[in-house]
N, C-alpha and C positions, 0 to 999 in steps of 0.2 A: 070526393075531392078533399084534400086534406088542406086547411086555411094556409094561408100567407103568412097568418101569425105563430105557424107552430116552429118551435125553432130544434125542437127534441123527439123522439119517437121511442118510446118506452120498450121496456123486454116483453115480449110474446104478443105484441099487437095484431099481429098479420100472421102468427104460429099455426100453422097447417092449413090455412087456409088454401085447400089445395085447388078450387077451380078461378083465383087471385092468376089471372095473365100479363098483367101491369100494373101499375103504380106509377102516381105525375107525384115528386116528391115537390114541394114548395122550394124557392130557392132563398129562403129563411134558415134553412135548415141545417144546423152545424153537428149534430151527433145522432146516428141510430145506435140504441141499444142493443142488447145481447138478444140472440133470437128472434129478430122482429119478422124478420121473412123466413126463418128454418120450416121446413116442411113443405113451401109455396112450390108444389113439385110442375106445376103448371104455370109457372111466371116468366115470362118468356122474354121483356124489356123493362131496367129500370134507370134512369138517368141521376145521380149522383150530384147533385146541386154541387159548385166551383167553392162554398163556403164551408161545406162539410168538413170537419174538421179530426170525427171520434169515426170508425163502424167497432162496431162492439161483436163480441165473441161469436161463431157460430150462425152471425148473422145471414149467410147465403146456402145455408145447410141445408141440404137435397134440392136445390134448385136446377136441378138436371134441365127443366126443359128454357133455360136460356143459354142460348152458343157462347155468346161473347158481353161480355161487360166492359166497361172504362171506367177505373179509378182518378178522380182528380188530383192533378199536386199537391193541391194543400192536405190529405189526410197526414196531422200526424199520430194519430193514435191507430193501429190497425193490431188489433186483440186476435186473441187465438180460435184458428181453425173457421175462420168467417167464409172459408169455402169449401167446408167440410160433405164430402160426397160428390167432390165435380169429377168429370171425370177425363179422359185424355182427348175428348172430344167437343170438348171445349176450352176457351180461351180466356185469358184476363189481360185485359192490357191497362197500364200505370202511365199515367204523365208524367210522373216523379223517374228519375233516375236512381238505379238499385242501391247506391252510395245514400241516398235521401230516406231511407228507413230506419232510423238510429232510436226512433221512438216507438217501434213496432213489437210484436211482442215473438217473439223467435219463434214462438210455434201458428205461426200465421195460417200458415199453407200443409197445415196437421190434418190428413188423410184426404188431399186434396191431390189428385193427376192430372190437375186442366194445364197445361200449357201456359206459361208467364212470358209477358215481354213490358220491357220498363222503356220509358221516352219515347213516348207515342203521344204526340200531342191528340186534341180533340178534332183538329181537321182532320188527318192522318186519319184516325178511327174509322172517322164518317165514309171516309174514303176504301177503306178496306169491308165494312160491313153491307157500305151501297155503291158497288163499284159499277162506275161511268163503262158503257159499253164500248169496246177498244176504236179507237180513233174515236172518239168521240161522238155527239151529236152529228147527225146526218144535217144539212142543210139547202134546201132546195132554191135550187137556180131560176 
Protein backbone atom coordinates (compact mmCIF):
# COMPACT_ATOMS: atom_id res chain seq x y z
CA UNK A 1 0.00 0.00 0.00
CA UNK A 2 1.43 3.17 -0.80
CA UNK A 3 1.21 6.01 2.51
CA UNK A 4 -1.35 8.77 2.64
CA UNK A 5 1.68 10.94 2.67
CA UNK A 6 3.03 10.25 -0.77
CA UNK A 7 1.87 13.15 -2.72
CA UNK A 8 4.30 12.07 -6.18
CA UNK A 9 5.12 8.73 -7.68
CA UNK A 10 8.52 8.94 -9.44
CA UNK A 11 9.57 7.48 -13.20
CA UNK A 12 9.77 3.73 -13.41
CA UNK A 13 8.47 2.68 -10.06
CA UNK A 14 6.08 0.04 -11.08
CA UNK A 15 8.03 -0.25 -14.79
CA UNK A 16 7.30 -3.78 -15.95
CA UNK A 17 6.13 -4.95 -13.27
CA UNK A 18 4.22 -7.30 -15.20
CA UNK A 19 2.26 -9.70 -12.56
CA UNK A 20 1.18 -5.79 -10.79
CA UNK A 21 -3.10 -6.36 -11.39
CA UNK A 22 -3.90 -3.20 -9.31
CA UNK A 23 -2.92 -0.33 -7.55
CA UNK A 24 -4.96 1.79 -4.46
CA UNK A 25 -3.17 5.17 -5.40
CA UNK A 26 -3.60 7.46 -2.00
CA UNK A 27 -5.77 10.40 -2.48
CA UNK A 28 -2.81 12.71 -1.66
CA UNK A 29 -1.64 12.28 -4.84
CA UNK A 30 -1.36 15.05 -7.48
CA UNK A 31 1.43 13.85 -10.00
CA UNK A 32 2.64 10.39 -11.66
CA UNK A 33 5.67 10.58 -13.40
CA UNK A 34 6.88 9.34 -16.73
CA UNK A 35 6.62 5.47 -16.92
CA UNK A 36 5.40 4.54 -13.59
CA UNK A 37 3.07 1.67 -14.78
CA UNK A 38 4.69 1.20 -18.64
CA UNK A 39 4.96 -2.38 -19.09
CA UNK A 40 2.33 -3.42 -16.05
CA UNK A 41 0.87 -5.63 -18.99
CA UNK A 42 -1.21 -7.35 -16.33
CA UNK A 43 -2.84 -4.24 -14.43
CA UNK A 44 -6.29 -4.60 -14.87
CA UNK A 45 -7.84 -1.35 -12.33
CA UNK A 46 -6.44 1.84 -11.32
CA UNK A 47 -8.34 4.67 -9.62
CA UNK A 48 -6.83 8.10 -10.37
CA UNK A 49 -7.19 10.27 -6.97
CA UNK A 50 -9.99 13.79 -7.88
CA UNK A 51 -6.41 15.78 -6.82
CA UNK A 52 -4.12 14.36 -9.50
CA UNK A 53 -3.18 17.01 -11.26
CA UNK A 54 0.30 15.83 -13.70
CA UNK A 55 0.27 11.90 -15.59
CA UNK A 56 3.53 12.05 -17.12
CA UNK A 57 4.74 10.57 -20.37
CA UNK A 58 4.13 6.89 -21.38
CA UNK A 59 2.68 6.53 -18.16
CA UNK A 60 0.00 3.55 -19.20
CA UNK A 61 2.17 1.99 -21.90
CA UNK A 62 1.27 -1.68 -22.76
CA UNK A 63 -1.29 -1.87 -20.07
CA UNK A 64 -3.33 -3.91 -22.43
CA UNK A 65 -4.96 -6.03 -19.78
CA UNK A 66 -7.11 -2.93 -18.36
CA UNK A 67 -10.55 -2.35 -20.63
CA UNK A 68 -11.38 1.01 -19.24
CA UNK A 69 -10.03 3.70 -17.26
CA UNK A 70 -11.38 7.37 -15.87
CA UNK A 71 -9.51 10.30 -15.95
CA UNK A 72 -10.43 12.95 -13.46
CA UNK A 73 -11.09 16.79 -14.27
CA UNK A 74 -8.63 18.33 -12.83
CA UNK A 75 -5.70 16.68 -14.79
CA UNK A 76 -3.98 19.58 -16.29
CA UNK A 77 -0.93 18.36 -17.36
CA UNK A 78 -1.50 15.10 -19.59
CA UNK A 79 2.25 14.35 -21.33
CA UNK A 80 2.79 12.45 -24.38
CA UNK A 81 1.79 9.01 -25.49
CA UNK A 82 0.51 7.95 -21.50
CA UNK A 83 -1.49 5.35 -23.48
CA UNK A 84 0.82 4.19 -25.70
CA UNK A 85 0.03 0.43 -26.93
CA UNK A 86 -3.86 0.53 -25.94
CA UNK A 87 -5.52 -0.79 -28.28
CA UNK A 88 -9.29 -0.49 -30.06
CA UNK A 89 -10.49 -2.63 -27.39
CA UNK A 90 -10.28 -0.57 -24.95
CA UNK A 91 -11.51 2.56 -23.54
CA UNK A 92 -10.64 5.90 -21.87
CA UNK A 93 -13.13 8.04 -20.50
CA UNK A 94 -12.27 12.03 -19.33
CA UNK A 95 -14.49 14.03 -16.79
CA UNK A 96 -13.03 16.89 -18.42
CA UNK A 97 -14.61 18.20 -21.63
CA UNK A 98 -12.43 17.91 -24.97
CA UNK A 99 -12.28 22.04 -24.90
CA UNK A 100 -10.56 21.39 -21.27
CA UNK A 101 -7.13 20.20 -22.69
CA UNK A 102 -5.24 23.48 -23.52
CA UNK A 103 -2.41 22.23 -21.16
CA UNK A 104 -1.99 18.74 -22.59
CA UNK A 105 0.67 17.76 -24.68
CA UNK A 106 -0.56 17.23 -28.50
CA UNK A 107 0.94 13.99 -28.79
CA UNK A 108 -1.14 12.64 -25.82
CA UNK A 109 -2.82 9.75 -27.47
CA UNK A 110 0.69 8.73 -29.75
CA UNK A 111 0.21 5.17 -30.81
CA UNK A 112 -2.69 4.64 -28.87
CA UNK A 113 -6.29 3.05 -30.68
CA UNK A 114 -8.35 2.84 -27.47
CA UNK A 115 -11.51 4.65 -27.96
CA UNK A 116 -11.79 8.35 -26.19
CA UNK A 117 -14.95 9.78 -24.83
CA UNK A 118 -14.69 13.21 -22.82
CA UNK A 119 -17.78 14.31 -20.11
CA UNK A 120 -18.20 11.25 -18.41
CA UNK A 121 -18.61 12.17 -14.93
CA UNK A 122 -17.45 9.46 -12.15
CA UNK A 123 -21.20 8.17 -11.67
CA UNK A 124 -21.80 7.72 -15.41
CA UNK A 125 -18.41 5.45 -15.43
CA UNK A 126 -19.39 3.47 -12.52
CA UNK A 127 -22.45 2.93 -14.19
CA UNK A 128 -21.12 1.73 -17.60
CA UNK A 129 -18.29 -0.59 -16.15
CA UNK A 130 -20.90 -2.20 -13.32
CA UNK A 131 -24.08 -2.17 -15.13
CA UNK A 132 -27.38 -2.59 -12.82
CA UNK A 133 -29.23 -5.66 -14.48
CA UNK A 134 -32.08 -4.09 -16.66
CA UNK A 135 -35.09 -3.12 -14.76
CA UNK A 136 -33.30 -3.21 -12.07
CA UNK A 137 -33.20 -5.08 -8.59
CA UNK A 138 -35.81 -7.75 -8.32
CA UNK A 139 -37.80 -7.20 -5.09
CA UNK A 140 -39.85 -9.76 -3.30
CA UNK A 141 -43.46 -9.35 -2.26
Amino acid sequence: MIPNSVNSISWYVFDGCASLTSVTLPNSLIRLDYSVFSGCSSLESIEIPTGCVQLGSSLFKGCTAMDTIFIPKNIAMLDSSVFDGWTATQKIYFECVETATAGWNENWKKNCNAAVEFGVTREQYEAIVNPQPEGGEETQS
